[in-house]
N, C-alpha and C positions, 0 to 999 in steps of 0.2 A: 350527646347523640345515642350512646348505650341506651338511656332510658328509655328516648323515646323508640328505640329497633326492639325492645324487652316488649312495650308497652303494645306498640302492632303485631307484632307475633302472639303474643296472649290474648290479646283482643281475638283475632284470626284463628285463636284454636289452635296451635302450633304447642305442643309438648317437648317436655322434659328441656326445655330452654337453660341452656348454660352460656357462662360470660365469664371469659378466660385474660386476666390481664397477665401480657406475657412485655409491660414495661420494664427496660435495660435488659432483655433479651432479644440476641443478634437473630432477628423476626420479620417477616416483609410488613406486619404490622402492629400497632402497640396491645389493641385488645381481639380478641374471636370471638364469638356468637354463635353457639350451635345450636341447633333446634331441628326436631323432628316435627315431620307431618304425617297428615291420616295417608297419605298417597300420591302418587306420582301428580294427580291433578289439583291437590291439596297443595305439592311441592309450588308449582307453578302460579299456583294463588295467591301463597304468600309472597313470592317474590313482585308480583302484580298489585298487590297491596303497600308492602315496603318502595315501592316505588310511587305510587298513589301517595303520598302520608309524607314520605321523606323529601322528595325532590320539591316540593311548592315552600319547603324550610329551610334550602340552598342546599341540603346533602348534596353532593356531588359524586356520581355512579361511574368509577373509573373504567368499571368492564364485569361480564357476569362469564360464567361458565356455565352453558345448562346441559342436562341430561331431564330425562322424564323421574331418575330418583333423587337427584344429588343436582344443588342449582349452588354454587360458589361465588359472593357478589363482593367484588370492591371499592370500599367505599373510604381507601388512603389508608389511614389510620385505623380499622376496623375492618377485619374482613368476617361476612356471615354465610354460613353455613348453613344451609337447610336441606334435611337429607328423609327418605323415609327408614323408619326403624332399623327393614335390614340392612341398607349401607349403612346408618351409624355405627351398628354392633360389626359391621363388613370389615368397615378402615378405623375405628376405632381413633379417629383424631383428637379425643380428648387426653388419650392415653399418650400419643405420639407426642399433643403441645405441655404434658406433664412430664415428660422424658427433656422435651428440650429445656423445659426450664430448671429441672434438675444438673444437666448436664453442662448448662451456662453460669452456674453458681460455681461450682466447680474451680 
């Protein structure tokens, strides 16, 4: 499933695409998906498209979070993030799920 959420997002223009396995860390899920867009309507594209592409493949879309910068989708085992630039640099969740998994080795 990673590859093909990699593969729509790139397809769709979506940057600086990161994929965070945070497996045997106490996590609500096993891998994250982060990706920036050109914009708040750019945001809502891709989640328009990941759902286009995914769901006719059985994904299954447990629940979204939107905002017009910051759209959070789950999808069980994988949650994705897609934010524009300044929330990424804002909440900084790469940094927060490299703290947890630091601090779960431990």
């Amino acid at each position: 499933m990673i590859d093909e959420i990699v593969k729509v997002l790139d397809l769709k223009k979506a940057e600086d695409i990161e994929v965070i396995d945070l497996e045997g860390v106490d996590y609500i899920a096993k891998e994250v998906v982060i990706a920036s867009s050109g914009g708040a309507k750019h945001t809502q594209a891709l989640f328009d498209y990941l759902k286009k592409e995914l769901k006719p493949k059985g994904v299954e879309f447990f629940g979204s979070d939107e905002s017009d910068d910051w759209i959070v989708v789950d999808l069980g085992e994988v949650i994705v993030h897609l934010m524009t630039p300044a929330y990424r640099q804002k909440y900084a969740i790469e940094e927060f799920l490299s703290d947890l998994k630091i601090s779960n080795r431990v």
